[in-house]
VEXROLUM-704918 format. One record per residue (C-alpha): residue number from 0; x, y, z; residue in one letter. Coordinates in steps of 0.5 Angstrom, whole numbers, plus 500, padded with zeros to 3 digits. Layout:
<atoms>
[NUM,[X,Y,Z],'A'] ...
</atoms>
This chain:
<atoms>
[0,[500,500,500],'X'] [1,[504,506,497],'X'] [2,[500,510,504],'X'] [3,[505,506,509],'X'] [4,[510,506,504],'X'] [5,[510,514,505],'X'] [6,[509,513,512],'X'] [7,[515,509,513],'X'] [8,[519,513,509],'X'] [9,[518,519,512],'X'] [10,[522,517,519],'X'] [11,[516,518,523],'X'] [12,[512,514,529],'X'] [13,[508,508,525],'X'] [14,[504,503,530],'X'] [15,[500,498,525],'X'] [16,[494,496,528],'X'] [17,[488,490,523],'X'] [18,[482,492,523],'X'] [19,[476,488,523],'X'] [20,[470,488,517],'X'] [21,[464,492,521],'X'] [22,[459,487,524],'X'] [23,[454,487,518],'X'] [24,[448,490,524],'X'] [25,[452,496,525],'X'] [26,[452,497,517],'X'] [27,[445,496,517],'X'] [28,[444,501,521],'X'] [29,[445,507,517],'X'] [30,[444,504,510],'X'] [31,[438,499,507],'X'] [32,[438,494,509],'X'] [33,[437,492,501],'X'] [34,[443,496,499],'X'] [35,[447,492,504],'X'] [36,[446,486,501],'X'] [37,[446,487,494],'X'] [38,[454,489,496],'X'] [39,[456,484,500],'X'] [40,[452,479,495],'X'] [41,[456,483,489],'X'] [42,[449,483,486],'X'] [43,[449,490,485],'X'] [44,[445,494,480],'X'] [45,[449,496,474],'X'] [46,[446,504,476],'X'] [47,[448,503,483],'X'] [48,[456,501,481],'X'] [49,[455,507,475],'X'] [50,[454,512,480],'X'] [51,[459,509,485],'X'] [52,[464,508,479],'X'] [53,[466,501,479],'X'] [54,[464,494,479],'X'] [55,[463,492,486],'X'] [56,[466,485,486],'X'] [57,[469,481,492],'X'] [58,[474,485,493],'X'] [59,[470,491,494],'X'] [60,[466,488,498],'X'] [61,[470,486,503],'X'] [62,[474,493,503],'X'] [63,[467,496,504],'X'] [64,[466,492,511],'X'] [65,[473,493,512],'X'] [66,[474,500,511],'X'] [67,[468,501,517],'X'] [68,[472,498,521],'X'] [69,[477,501,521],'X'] [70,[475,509,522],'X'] [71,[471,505,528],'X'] [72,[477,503,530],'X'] [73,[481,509,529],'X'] [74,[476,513,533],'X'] [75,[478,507,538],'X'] [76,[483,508,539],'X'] [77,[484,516,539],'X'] [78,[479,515,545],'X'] [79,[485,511,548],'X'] [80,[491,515,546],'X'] [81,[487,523,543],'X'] [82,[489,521,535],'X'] [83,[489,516,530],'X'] [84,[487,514,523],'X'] [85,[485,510,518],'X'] [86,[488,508,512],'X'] [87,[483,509,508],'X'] [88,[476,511,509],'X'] [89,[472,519,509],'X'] [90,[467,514,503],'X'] [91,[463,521,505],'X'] [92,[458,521,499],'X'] [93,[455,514,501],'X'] [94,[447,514,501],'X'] [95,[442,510,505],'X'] [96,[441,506,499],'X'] [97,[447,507,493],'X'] [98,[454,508,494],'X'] [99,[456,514,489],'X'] [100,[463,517,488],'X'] [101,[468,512,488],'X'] [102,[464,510,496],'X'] [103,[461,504,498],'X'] [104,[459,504,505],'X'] [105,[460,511,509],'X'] [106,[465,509,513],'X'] [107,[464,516,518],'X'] [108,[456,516,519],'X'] [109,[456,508,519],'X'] [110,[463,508,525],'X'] [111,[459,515,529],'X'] [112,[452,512,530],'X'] [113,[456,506,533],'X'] [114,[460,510,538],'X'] [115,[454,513,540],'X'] [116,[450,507,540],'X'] [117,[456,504,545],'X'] [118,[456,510,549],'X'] [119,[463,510,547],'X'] [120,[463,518,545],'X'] [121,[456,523,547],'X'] [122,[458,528,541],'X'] [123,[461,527,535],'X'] [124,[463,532,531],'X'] [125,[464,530,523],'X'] [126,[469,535,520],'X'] [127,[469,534,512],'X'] [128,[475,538,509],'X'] [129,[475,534,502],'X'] [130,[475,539,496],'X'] [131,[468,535,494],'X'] [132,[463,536,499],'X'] [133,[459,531,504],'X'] [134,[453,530,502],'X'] [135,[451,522,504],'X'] [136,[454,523,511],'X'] [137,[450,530,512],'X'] [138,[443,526,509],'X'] [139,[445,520,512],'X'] [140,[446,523,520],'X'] [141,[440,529,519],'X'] [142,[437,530,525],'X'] [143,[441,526,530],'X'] [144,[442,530,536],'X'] [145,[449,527,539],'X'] [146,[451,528,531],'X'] [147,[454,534,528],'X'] [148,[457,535,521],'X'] [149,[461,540,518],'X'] [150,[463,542,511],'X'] [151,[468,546,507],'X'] [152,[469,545,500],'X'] [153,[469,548,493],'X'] [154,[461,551,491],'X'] [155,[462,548,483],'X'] [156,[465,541,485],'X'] [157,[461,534,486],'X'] [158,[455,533,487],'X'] [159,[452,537,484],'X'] [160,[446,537,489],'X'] [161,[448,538,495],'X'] [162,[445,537,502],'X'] [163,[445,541,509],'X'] [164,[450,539,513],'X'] [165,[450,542,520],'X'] [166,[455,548,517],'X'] [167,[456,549,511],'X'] [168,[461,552,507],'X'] [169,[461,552,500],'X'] [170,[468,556,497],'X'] [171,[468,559,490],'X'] [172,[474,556,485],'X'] [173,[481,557,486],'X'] [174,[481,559,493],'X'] [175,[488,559,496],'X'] [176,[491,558,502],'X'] [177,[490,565,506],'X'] [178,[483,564,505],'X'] [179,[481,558,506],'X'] [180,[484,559,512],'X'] [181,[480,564,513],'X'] [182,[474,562,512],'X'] [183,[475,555,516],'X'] [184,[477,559,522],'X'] [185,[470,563,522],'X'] [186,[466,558,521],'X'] [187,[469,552,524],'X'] [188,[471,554,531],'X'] [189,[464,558,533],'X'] [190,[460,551,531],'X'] [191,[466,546,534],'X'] [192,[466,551,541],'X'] [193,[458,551,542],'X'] [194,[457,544,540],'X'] [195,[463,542,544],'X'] [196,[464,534,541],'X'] [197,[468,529,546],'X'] [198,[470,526,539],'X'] [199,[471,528,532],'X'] [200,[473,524,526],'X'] [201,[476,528,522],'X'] [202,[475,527,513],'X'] [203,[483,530,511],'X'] [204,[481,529,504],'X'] [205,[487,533,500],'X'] [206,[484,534,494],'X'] [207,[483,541,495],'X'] [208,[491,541,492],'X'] [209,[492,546,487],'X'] [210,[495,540,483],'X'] [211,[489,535,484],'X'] [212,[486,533,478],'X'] [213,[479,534,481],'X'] [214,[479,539,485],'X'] [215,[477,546,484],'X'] [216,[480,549,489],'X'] [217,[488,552,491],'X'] [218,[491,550,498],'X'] [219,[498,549,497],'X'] [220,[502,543,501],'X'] [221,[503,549,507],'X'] [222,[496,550,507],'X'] [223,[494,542,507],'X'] [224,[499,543,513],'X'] [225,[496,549,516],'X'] [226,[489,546,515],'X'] [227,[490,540,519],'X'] [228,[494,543,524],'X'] [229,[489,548,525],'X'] [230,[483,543,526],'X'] [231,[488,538,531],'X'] [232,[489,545,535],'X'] [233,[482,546,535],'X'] [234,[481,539,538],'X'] [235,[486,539,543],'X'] [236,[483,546,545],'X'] [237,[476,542,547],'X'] [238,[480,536,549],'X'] [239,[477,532,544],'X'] [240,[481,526,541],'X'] [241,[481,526,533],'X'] [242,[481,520,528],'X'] [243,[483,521,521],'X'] [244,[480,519,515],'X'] [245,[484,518,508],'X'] [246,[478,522,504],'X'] [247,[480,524,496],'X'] [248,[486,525,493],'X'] [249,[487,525,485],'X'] [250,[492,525,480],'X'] [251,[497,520,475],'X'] [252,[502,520,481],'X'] [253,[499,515,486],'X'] [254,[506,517,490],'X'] [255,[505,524,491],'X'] [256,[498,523,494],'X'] [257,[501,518,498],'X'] [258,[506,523,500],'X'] [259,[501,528,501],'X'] [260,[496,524,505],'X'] [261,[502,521,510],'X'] [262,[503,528,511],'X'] [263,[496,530,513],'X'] [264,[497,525,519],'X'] [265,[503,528,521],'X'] [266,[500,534,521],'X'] [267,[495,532,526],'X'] [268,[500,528,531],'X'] [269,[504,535,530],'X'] [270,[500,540,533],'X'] [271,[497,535,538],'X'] [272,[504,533,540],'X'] 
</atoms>
């Protein structure tokens, strides 16, 4: 996996845990119980696999019960420890009945509603940096109490339709990174200080890159830095542990995004250390 791959090769603390796929009861709680089938049975319509963006074959289907578990565990351990992250996950486009976006199952909606039931955390704050916004997570978690969902994403991008996050924050194209910034401080902090979560999961998606083939907006590797660092800061400051997801990254050099993933999780390690 090229992610360990960059995170060895960057010289930093690495810890390696397995996770386990995600008890199919805990899927079916956030997702038709139909869908859920369809996909660990790999019988997925094709219109279904269309608006996900690939087949959903036997590999698939275990990495999408897999990936779940992973976040949940994250968070696990965050709880332990005040951070971790997957090495997959932020499938933030998932709906109840349909995958869409190159995501299967929602990994942060389907791992939140399951530390709440566990009573492993009261207040989850979900905050969703991907360039694209977090649709499914949003309609998914709509109206749950101990639940809140934060977006910041670029206005013009996918999905076309959006739906209502508990904040939203739509940025116009090209937006770089004093403005970005800008714009997560003032909405972020206010939502984070009077929700006051015991827990956030945290979508680190780096397709808000300049150099991102499916971004739109302008944030260089500093302002990846200062963004991930600012919401582990953030975290810190409300004494909630953080768990990272991997979220969006696209382009022809895989390595590059690898490497700008593996920094993100250092920059949240960094400012919390």
């Amino acid at each position: 996996m090229l992610l360990l791959d960059a995170l060895r090769d960057d010289g930093g603390p690495l810890t390696l845990h397995q996770p386990e796929p995600m008890p199919r009861r805990w899927i079916e709680a956030v997702h038709d119980p139909a869908y859920v089938a369809e996909v660990i049975e790999r019988r997925v319509p094709p219109e279904k696999e269309r608006r996900i963006g690939f087949p959903v074959t036997e590999p698939v289907a275990v990495r999408a019960q897999l990936t779940p578990g992973g976040t949940w565990l994250a968070a696990k351990l965050a709880l332990a420890h005040g951070h971790a992250a997957n090495g997959a996950g932020g499938s933030h486009h998932a709906l109840a009945s349909t995958g869409a976006g190159y995501c299967v199952f929602n990994d942060l909606a389907i791992a939140a509603n399951r530390l709440i039931e566990e009573g492993d955390a009261t207040r989850i704050l979900i905050v969703d940096v991907d360039v694209h916004q977090g649709d499914g997570t949003a309609s998914l978690l709509a109206g749950h109490p101990e639940i809140a969902t934060y977006s910041i994403h670029a206005e013009k991008n996918f999905p076309v339709r959006k739906a209502r996050s508990t904040v939203d924050v739509g940025l116009p194209d090209g937006t770089g990174d004093d403005a970005y910034l800008d714009a997560l401080a003032a909405t972020l902090m206010p939502l984070a200080q009077g929700f006051a979560p015991n827990l956030i999961l945290y979508q680190a998606g780096v397709d808000p890159h300049v150099d991102d083939r499916l971004g739109r907006l302008a944030l260089t590797d500093a302002g990846l830095d200062r963004r991930d660092a600012f919401v582990a800061r953030l975290a810190r400051a409300l004494g909630a542990p953080i768990a990272s997801a991997l979220g969006g990254g696209y382009g022809d050099d895989r390595m590059a995004l690898a490497r700008r993933h593996a920094a993100s999780i250092r920059a949240v390690a960094a400012a919390l250390a």
